[in-house]
C-alpha positions in Angstrom: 0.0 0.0 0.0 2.4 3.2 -1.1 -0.7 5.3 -0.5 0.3 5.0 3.6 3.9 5.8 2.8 2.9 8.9 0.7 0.7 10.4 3.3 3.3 9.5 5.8 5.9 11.4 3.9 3.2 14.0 3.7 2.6 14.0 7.2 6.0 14.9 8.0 6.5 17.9 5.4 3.5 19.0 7.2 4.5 18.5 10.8 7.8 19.9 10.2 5.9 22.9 8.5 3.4 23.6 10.7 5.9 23.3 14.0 8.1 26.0 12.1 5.4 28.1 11.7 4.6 27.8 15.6 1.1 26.3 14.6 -1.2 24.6 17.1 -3.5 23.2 14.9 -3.3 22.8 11.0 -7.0 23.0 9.9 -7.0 22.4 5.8 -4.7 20.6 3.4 -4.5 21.5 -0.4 -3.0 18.4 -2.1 -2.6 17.8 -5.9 -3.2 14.5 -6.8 -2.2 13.2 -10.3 -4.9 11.0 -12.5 -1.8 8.0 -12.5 -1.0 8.2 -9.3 -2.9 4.9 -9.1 -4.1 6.0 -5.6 -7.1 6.0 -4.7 -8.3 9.1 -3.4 -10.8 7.6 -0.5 -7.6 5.4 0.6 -5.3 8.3 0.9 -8.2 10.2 2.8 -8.5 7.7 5.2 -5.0 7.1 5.5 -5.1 11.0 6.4 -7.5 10.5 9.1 -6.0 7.5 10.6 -2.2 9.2 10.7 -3.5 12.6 12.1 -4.5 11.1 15.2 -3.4 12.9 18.5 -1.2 15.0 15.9 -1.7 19.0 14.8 -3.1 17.6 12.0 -6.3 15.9 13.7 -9.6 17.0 12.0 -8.2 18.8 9.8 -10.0 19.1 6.3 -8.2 17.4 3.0 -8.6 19.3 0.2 -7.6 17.4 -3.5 -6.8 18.7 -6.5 -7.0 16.6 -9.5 -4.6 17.0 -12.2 -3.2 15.1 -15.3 -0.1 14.4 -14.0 1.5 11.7 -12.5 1.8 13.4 -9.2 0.9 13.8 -5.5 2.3 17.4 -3.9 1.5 19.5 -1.3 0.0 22.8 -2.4 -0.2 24.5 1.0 -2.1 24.3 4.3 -4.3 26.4 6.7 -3.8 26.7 10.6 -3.3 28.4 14.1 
């Protein structure tokens, strides 16, 4: 299942991001997600809410952006 290791990886741009920024709380996640990704876009979400438990990033909302591209990147995120 690489869809766990890419929101893993994910996870830690984010945590790293977010504890940089002095952020309690990161709230929304903007993600582009390429059409050959081959992931599954309800797996990576619930990947997303599994991982964020007891982290910053609990409850916060996922946001995709589909693109033609064989891709998965973080756009940006949202938090205090």
């Amino acid at each position: 299942m690489h869809e766990l290791r890419l929101v893993r990886e994910v996870f830690e741009d984010l945590l790293r991001r977010g504890e940089a920024e002095g952020l309690q709380r990161i709230t929304r996640v903007y993600l582009r997600m390429g059409d050959f990704t081959e992931i599954d876009p309800e797996v990576l979400r619930y990947f997303f809410t599994e991982e964020s438990r007891g982290t910053i990033l609990e409850g916060a909302e996922l946001v995709i952006e589909h693109s033609p591209l064989r891709e998965l990147r973080l756009l940006s995120f949202e938090g205090e």
